[in-house]
TORRO-457217 format. One line per 8 residues: number of its first residue (from 1); their letters; for each residue x negated, y, z negated of N, C-alpha, C. Coordinates in steps of 0.05 Angstrom, whole numbers. Layout:
<rs>
NUM	a	X Y Z X Y Z X Y Z; ...;
</rs>
This chain:
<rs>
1	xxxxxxxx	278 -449 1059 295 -428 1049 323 -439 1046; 335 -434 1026 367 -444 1020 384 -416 1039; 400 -439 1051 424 -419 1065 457 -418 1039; 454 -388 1028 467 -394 1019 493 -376 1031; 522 -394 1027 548 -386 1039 566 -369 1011; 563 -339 1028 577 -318 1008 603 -321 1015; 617 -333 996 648 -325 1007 666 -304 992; 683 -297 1005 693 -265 1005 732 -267 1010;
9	xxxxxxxx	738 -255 994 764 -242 1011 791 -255 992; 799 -265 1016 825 -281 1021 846 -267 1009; 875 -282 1008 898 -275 1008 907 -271 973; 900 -251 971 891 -237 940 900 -201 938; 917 -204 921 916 -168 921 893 -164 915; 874 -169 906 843 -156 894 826 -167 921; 835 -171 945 825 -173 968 799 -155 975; 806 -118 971 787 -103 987 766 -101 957;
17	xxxxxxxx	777 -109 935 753 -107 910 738 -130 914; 742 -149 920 722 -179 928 701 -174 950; 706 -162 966 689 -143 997 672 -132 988; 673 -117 966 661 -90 948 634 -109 935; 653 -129 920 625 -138 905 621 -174 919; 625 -176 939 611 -198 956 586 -174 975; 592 -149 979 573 -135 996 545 -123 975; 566 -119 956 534 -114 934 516 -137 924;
25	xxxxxxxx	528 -152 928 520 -178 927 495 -189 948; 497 -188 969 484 -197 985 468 -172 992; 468 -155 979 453 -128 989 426 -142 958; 437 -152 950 417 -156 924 404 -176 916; 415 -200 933 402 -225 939 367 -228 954; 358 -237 944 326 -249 949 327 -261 979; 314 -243 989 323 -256 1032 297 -274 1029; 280 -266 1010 250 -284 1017 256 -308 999;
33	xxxxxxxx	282 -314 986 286 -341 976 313 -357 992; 331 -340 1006 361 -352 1011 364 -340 1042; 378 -349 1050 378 -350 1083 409 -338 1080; 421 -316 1081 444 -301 1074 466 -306 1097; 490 -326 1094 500 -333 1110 539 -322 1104; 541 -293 1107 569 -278 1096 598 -298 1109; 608 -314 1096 632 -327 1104 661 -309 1086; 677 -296 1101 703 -270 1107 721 -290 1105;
41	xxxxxxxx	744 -289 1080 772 -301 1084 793 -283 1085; 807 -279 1112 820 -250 1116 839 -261 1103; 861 -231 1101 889 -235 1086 912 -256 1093; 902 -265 1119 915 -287 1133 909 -308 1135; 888 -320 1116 875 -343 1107 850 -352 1126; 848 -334 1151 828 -334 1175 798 -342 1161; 782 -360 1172 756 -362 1151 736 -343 1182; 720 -326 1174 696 -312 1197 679 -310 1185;
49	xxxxxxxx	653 -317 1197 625 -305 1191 609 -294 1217; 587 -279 1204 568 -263 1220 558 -239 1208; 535 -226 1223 517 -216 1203 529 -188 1195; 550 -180 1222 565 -157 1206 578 -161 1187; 588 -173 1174 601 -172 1146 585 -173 1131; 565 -167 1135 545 -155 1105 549 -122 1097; 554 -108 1125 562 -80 1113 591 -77 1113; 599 -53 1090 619 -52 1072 633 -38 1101;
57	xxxxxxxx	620 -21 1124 640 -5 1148 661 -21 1160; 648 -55 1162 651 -67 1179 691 -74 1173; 692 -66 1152 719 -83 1148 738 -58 1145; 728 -33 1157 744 -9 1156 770 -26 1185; 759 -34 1200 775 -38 1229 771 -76 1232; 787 -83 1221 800 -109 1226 797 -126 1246; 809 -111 1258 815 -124 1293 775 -116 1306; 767 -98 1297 736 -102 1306 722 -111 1292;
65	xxxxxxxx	730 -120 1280 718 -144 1260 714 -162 1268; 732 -177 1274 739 -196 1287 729 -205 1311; 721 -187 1331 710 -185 1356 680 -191 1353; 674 -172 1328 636 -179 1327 635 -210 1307; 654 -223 1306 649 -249 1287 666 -271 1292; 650 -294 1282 665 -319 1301 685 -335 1271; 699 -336 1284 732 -351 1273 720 -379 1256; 717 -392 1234 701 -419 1232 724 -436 1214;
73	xxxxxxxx	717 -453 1215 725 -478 1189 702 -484 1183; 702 -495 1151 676 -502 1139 678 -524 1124; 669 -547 1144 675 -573 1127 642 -597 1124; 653 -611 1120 628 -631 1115 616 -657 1140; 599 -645 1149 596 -667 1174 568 -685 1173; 573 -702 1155 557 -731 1153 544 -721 1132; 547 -703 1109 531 -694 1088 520 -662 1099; 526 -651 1120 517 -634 1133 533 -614 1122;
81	xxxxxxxx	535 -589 1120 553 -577 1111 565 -542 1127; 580 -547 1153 580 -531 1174 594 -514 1178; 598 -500 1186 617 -472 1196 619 -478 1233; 648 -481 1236 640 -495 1264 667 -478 1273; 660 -463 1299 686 -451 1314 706 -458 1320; 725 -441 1325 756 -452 1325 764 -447 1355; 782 -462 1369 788 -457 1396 778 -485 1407; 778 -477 1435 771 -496 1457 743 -514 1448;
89	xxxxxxxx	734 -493 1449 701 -494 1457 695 -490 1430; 686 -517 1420 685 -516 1392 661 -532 1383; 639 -514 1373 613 -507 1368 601 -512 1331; 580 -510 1329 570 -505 1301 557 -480 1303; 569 -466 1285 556 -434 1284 538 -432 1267; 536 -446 1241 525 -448 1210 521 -468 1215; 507 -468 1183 512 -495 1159 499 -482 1138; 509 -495 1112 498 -475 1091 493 -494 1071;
97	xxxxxxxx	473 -497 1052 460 -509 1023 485 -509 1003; 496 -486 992 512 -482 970 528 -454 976; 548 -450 963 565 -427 968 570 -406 943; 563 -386 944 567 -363 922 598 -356 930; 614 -367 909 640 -346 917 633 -319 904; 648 -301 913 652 -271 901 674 -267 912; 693 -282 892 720 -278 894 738 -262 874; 770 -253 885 777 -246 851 804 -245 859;
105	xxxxxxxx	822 -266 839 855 -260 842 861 -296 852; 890 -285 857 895 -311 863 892 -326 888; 886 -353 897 884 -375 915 855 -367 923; 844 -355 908 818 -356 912 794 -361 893; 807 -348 863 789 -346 835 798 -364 824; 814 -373 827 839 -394 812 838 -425 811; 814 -428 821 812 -464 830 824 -464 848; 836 -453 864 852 -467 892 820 -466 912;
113	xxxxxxxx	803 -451 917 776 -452 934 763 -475 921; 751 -475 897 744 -486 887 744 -517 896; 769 -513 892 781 -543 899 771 -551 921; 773 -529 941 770 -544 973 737 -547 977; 724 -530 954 696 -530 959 688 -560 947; 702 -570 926 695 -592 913 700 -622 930; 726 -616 944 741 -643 966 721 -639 982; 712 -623 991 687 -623 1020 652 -643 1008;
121	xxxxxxxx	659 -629 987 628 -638 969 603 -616 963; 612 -589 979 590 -566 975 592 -566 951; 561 -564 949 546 -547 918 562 -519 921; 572 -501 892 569 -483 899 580 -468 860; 574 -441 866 573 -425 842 592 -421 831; 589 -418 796 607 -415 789 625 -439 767; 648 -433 765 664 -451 746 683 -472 766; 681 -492 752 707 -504 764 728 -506 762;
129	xxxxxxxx	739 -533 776 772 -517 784 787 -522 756; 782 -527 739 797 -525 707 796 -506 705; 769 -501 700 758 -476 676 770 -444 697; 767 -445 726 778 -425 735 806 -418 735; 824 -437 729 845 -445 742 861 -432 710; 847 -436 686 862 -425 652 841 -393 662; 813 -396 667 812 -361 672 828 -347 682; 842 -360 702 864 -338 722 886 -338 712;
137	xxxxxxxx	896 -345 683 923 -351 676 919 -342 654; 934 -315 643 932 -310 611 953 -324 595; 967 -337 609 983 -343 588 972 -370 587; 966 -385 595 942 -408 594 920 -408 570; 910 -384 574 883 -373 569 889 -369 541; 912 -353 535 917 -349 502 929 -378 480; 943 -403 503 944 -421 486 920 -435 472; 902 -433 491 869 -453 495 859 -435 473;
145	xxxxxxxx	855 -412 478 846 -395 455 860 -398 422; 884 -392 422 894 -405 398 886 -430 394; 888 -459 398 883 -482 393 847 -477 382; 835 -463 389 807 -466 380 799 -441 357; 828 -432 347 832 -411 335 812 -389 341; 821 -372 361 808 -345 368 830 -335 363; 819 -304 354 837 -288 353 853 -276 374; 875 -274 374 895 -257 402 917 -245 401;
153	xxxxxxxx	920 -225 412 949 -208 399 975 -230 403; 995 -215 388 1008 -226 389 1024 -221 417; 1045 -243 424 1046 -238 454 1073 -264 460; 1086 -257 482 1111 -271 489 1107 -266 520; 1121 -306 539 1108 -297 563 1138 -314 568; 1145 -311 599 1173 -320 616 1171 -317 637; 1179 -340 651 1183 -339 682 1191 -319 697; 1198 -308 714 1214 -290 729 1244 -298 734;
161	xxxxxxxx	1246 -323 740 1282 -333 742 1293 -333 716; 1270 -342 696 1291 -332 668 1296 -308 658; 1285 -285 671 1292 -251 667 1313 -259 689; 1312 -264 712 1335 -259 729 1359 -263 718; 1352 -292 710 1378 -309 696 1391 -298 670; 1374 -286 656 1395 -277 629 1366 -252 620; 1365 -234 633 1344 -211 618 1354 -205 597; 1374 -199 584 1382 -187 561 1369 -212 534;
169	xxxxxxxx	1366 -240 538 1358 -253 523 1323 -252 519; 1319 -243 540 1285 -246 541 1273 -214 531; 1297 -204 525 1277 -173 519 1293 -173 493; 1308 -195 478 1312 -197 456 1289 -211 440; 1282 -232 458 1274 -242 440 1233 -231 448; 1231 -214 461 1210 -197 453 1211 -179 434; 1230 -162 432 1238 -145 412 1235 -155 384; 1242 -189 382 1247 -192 358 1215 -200 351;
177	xxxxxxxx	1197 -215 363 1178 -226 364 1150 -199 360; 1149 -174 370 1133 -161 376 1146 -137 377; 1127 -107 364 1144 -85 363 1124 -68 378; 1137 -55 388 1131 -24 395 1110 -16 399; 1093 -2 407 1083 -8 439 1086 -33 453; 1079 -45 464 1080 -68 475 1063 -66 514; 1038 -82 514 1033 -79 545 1050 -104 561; 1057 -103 583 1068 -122 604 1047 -129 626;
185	xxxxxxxx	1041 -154 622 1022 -169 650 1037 -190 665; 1033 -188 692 1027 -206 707 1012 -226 694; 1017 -250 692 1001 -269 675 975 -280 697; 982 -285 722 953 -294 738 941 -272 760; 939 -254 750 924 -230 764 902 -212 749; 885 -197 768 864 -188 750 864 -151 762; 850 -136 755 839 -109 759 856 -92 756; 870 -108 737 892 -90 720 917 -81 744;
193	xxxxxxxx	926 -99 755 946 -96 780 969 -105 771; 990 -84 762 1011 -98 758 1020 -95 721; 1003 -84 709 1000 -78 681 1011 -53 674; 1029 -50 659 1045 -27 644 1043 -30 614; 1045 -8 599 1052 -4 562 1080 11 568; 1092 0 555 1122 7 540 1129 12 513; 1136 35 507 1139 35 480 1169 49 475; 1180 35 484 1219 35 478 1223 8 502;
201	xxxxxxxx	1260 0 496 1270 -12 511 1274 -7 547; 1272 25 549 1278 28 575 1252 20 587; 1225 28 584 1203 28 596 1192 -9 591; 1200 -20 575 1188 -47 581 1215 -59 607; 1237 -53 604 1249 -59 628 1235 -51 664; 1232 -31 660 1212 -18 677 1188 -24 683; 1177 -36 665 1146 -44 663 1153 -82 669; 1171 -94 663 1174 -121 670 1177 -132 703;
209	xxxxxxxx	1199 -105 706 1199 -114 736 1186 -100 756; 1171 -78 747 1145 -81 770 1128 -108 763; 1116 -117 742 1102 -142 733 1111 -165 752; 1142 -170 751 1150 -186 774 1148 -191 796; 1143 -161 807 1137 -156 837 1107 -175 843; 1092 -175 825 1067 -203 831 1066 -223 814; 1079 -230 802 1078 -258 789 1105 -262 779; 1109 -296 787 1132 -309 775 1126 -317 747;
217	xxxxxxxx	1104 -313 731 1101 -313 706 1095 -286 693; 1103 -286 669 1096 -258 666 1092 -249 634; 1070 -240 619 1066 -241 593 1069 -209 579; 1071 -218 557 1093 -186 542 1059 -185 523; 1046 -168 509 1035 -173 481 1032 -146 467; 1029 -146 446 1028 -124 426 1006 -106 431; 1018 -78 438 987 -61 443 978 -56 421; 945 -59 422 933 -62 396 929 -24 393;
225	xxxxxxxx	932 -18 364 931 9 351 900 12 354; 892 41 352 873 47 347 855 42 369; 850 35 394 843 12 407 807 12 420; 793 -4 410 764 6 435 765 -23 447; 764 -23 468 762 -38 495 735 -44 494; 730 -62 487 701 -77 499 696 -95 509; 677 -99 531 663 -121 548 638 -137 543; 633 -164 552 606 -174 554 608 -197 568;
233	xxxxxxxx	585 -204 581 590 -215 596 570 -242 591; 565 -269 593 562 -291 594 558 -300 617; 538 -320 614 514 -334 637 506 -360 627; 509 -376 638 501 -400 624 526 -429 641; 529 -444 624 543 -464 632 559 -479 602; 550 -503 605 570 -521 570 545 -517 561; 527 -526 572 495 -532 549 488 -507 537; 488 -491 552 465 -466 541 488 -439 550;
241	xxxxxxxx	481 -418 531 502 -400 542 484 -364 537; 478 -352 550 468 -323 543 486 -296 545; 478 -274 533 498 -264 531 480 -238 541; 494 -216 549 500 -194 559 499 -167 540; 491 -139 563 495 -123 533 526 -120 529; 542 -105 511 562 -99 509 579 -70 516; 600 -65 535 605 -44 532 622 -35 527; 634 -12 525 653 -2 519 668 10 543;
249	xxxxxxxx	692 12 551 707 13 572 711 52 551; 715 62 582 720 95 567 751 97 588; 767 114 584 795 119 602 809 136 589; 830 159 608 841 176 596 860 168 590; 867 134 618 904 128 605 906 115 574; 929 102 578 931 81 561 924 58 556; 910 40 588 900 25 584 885 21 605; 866 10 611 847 10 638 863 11 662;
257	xxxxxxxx	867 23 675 873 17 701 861 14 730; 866 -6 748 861 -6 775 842 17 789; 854 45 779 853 70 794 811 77 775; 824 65 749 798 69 735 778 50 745; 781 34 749 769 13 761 750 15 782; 772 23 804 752 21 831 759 53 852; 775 71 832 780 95 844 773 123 835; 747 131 843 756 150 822 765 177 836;
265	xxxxxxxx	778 195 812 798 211 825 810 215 850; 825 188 848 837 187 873 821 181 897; 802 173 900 782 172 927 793 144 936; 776 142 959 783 120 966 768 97 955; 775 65 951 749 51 943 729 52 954; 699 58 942 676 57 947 665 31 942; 630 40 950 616 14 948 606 4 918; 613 28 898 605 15 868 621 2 858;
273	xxxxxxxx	643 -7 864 658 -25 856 662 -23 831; 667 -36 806 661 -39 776 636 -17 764; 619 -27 778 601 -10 765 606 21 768; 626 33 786 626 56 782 653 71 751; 665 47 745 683 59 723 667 67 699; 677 82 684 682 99 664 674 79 637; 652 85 634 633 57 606 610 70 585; 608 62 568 586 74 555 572 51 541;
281	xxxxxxxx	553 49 542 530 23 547 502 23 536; 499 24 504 510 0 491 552 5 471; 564 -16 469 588 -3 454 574 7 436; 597 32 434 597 44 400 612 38 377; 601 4 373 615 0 346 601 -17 331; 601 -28 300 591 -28 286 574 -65 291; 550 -67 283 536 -82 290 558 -114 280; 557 -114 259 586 -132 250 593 -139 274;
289	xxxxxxxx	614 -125 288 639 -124 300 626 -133 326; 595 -125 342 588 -136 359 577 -173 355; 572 -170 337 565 -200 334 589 -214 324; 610 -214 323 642 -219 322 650 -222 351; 634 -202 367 647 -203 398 629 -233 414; 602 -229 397 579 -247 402 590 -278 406; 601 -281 375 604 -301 378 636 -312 385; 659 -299 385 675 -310 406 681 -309 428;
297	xxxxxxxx	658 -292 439 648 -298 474 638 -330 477; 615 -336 457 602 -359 469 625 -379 464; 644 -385 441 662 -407 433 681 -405 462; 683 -384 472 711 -385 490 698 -388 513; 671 -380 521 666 -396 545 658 -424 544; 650 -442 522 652 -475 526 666 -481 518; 698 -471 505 717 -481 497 729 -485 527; 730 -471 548 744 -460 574 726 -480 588;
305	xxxxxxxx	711 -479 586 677 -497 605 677 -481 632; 676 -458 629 659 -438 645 637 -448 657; 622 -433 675 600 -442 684 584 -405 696; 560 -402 707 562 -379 721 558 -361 702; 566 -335 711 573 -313 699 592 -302 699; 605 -294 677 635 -290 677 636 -264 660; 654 -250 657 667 -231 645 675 -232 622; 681 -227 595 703 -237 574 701 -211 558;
313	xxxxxxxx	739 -196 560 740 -176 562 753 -182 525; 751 -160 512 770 -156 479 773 -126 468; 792 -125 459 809 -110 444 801 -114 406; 798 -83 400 788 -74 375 807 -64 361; 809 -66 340 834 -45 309 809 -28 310; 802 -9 310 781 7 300 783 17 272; 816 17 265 813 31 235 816 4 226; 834 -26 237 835 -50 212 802 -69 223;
321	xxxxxxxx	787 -66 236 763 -76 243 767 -106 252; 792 -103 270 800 -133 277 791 -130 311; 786 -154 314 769 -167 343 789 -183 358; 802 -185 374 813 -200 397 808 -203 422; 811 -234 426 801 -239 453 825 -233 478; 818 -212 495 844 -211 511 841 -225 540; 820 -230 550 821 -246 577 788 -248 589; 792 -279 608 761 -274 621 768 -277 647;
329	xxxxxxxx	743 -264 661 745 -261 687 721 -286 696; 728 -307 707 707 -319 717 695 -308 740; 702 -294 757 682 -283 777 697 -258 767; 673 -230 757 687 -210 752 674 -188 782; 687 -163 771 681 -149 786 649 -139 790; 634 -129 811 609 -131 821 599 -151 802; 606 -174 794 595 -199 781 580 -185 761; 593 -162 742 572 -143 716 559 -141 709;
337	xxxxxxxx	541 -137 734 511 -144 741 501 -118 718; 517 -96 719 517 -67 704 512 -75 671; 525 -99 667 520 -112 639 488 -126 623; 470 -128 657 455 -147 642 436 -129 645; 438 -102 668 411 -90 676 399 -75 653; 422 -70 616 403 -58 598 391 -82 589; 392 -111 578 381 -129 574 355 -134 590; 347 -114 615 328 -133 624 330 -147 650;
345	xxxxxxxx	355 -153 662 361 -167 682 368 -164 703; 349 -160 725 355 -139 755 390 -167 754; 402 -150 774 417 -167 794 408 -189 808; 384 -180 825 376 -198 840 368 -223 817; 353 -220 804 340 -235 780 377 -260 771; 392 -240 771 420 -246 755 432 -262 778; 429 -260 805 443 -283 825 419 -298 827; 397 -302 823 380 -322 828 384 -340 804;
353	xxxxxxxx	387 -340 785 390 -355 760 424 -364 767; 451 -350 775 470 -357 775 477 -385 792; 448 -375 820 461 -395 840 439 -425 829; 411 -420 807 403 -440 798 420 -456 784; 436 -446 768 458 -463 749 479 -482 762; 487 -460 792 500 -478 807 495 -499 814; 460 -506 827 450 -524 838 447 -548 807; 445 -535 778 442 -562 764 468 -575 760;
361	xxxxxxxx	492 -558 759 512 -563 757 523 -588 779; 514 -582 798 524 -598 819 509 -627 823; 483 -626 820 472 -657 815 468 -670 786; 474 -658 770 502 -666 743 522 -677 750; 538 -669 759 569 -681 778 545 -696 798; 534 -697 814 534 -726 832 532 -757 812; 513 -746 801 508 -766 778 524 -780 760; 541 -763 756 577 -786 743 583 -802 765;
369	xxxxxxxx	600 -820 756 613 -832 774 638 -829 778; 640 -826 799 665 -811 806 686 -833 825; 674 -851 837 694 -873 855 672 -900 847; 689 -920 855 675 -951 854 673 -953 880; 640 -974 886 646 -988 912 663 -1002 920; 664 -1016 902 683 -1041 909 710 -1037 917; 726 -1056 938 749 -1044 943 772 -1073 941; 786 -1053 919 795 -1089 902 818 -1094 927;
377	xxxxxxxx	828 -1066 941 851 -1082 965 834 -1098 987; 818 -1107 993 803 -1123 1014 819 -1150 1016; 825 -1163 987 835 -1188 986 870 -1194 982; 874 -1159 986 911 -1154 987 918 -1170 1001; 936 -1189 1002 952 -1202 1021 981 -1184 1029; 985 -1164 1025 1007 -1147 1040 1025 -1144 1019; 1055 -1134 1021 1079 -1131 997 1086 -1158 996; 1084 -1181 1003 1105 -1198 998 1101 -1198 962;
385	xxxxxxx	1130 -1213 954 1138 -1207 928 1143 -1174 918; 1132 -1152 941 1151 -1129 919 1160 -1116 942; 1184 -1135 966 1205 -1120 973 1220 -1107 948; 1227 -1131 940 1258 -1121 917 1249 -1094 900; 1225 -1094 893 1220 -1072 875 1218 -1044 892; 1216 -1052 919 1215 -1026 933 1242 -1009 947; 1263 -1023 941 1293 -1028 946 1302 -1001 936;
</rs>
């Protein structure tokens, strides 16, 4: 049986949405194929596992959280791959085959895990630290996209010290660049946290510096007229890539929000996560326009080199019949599992194939070469001759 390591959490405003769909997750996982091993990255970067963090109660109370689960680091011991206690008395609690993240936001979706999953040597799901690292960055995400000419609104992005430093220049030269409406993002955040439409000067002021409040980057773009919001979602890797049904995002605001997302009327977050927002499934738009979405889904996930299953969200003209790519989510929300089940594709079915891709993915990468044996300092005789250069 493969033990596989769900990881969860961490220091992310989309923290309690990653809980949501790491728990549906493992509620939907094949126990008669995978040995379900829940690894918790609290807001304080704390790594815990144990079998309570499989239910969604468990993380109502923190501090008893904590009590029913052991504190771990998870590193690599002789090819072994362990979860080993923290403190005195310091134990192996685990060990795990490969790791499903079900992550979302930053230092977690972003290649920063990634990374640490890659320096250790775990197999594990998903994209790597490139391809995650331009997913979590729209302003990234829209250069890569332009260069392979996809379509994208038009759009203007700036630091935060350069609004500090001279705002009156940076909302000129949006003004001059882009008119009226206009949405404001956080450039590396996701679940619509931090996102406002402005349509005058006072409200994009308004809408900038809440944006600031979570990112030192921050992107302006043209709200598209007329607008239908559609989704699909992608599975596959560079070689082969499948696609998802399509949906249509439904909302009373202006543009998806957070609240639409994972609240509804005001409740508290529940356990449907994604799947409980506001969608209608298949979209309602013209067959054209879906095979337009078809095919710059697949270009933008091997342009990106995605891996997994990912998200890739776009914006419609409904009256000029124009298609734009507005952002992908490499780990999206409940991993849109809601996307494949009209195609045909339980969830369970949908993480057994996700975490297969992982495993080819990964003995692909062993197979490059990645370091030489040989170690040409053996025959270094020390600095002499580059004092002076070290002066």
């Amino acid at each position: 049986m493969i033990k596989v390591g769900v990881i969860f959490g961490g220091e992310s405003v989309e923290h309690e949405v990653s809980i949501i769909s790491a728990v549906q997750a493992m509620n939907k996982l094949d126990n008669e194929k995978y040995d379900i091993v829940p690894i918790y990255i609290s807001k304080d970067n704390e790594w815990y596992t144990g079998a309570a963090l499989r239910e969604i109660d468990t993380f109502k109370d923190i501090e008893l959280l904590k009590r029913y689960t052991k504190n771990v680091v998870l590193y690599n011991k002789k090819g072994r791959f362990v979860l080993q206690s923290k403190g005195i008395f310091r134990r192996i609690v685990n060990d795990i085959d490969i790791v499903l993240p079900v992550v979302h936001g930053t230092n977690v979706e972003d290649g920063v895990l990634q990374g640490y999953l890659k320096t250790i040597g775990v197999p594990f799901v998903g994209s790597d630290v490139t391809a995650s690292a331009v997913a979590q960055d729209k302003v990234i995400q829209k250069m890569v996209f332009q260069n392979s000419n996809l379509p994208v609104a038009d759009y203007v992005w700036f630091y935060d010290c350069e609004y500090n430093d001279d705002s009156d220049s940076i909302i000129e030269k949006i003004e001059k660049n882009i008119e009226y409406p206009v949405i404001v993002k956080p450039a590396t955040l996701g679940s619509s946290i931090g996102i406002s439409s402005a349509k005058n000067r006072k409200d994009l002021i308004k809408a900038i510096e809440e944006a600031i409040e979570y990112d030192e980057k921050i992107v302006v773009e043209k709200k598209i007229e007329n607008l239908v919001e559609v989704n699909i979602s992608v599975l596959g890797n560079y070689e082969y890539q499948n696609l998802s049904e399509i949906e249509q995002v439904m909302t009373d605001n202006s543009l998806l929000t957070y609240d639409d997302k994972y609240i509804n009327g005001g409740k508290k977050v529940g356990k449907a996560g994604m799947a409980s927002a506001s969608r209608k499934i298949p979209a309602n738009i013209s067959e054209k326009l879906k095979n337009e979405v078809r095919e710059i889904a697949t270009n933008a996930f091997k342009t990106v080199g995605l891996s997994g299953d990912v998200r890739i969200d776009f914006l419609i003209d409904e009256k000029k019949k124009k298609v734009y790519i507005n952002e992908i989510n490499s780990c999206p929300g409940s991993l849109a599992f809601y996307l494949w089940e009209p195609v045909g594709k339980r969830f369970t079915t949908l993480l057994d194939e996700m975490i297969n891709i992982g495993i080819k993915d990964y003995k692909k990468r062993i197979n490059k070469t990645h370091s030489f044996k040989t170690n040409i300092l053996s025959g270094y005789s020390g600095l002499k001759g580059c004092k002076g250069k070290l002066k």
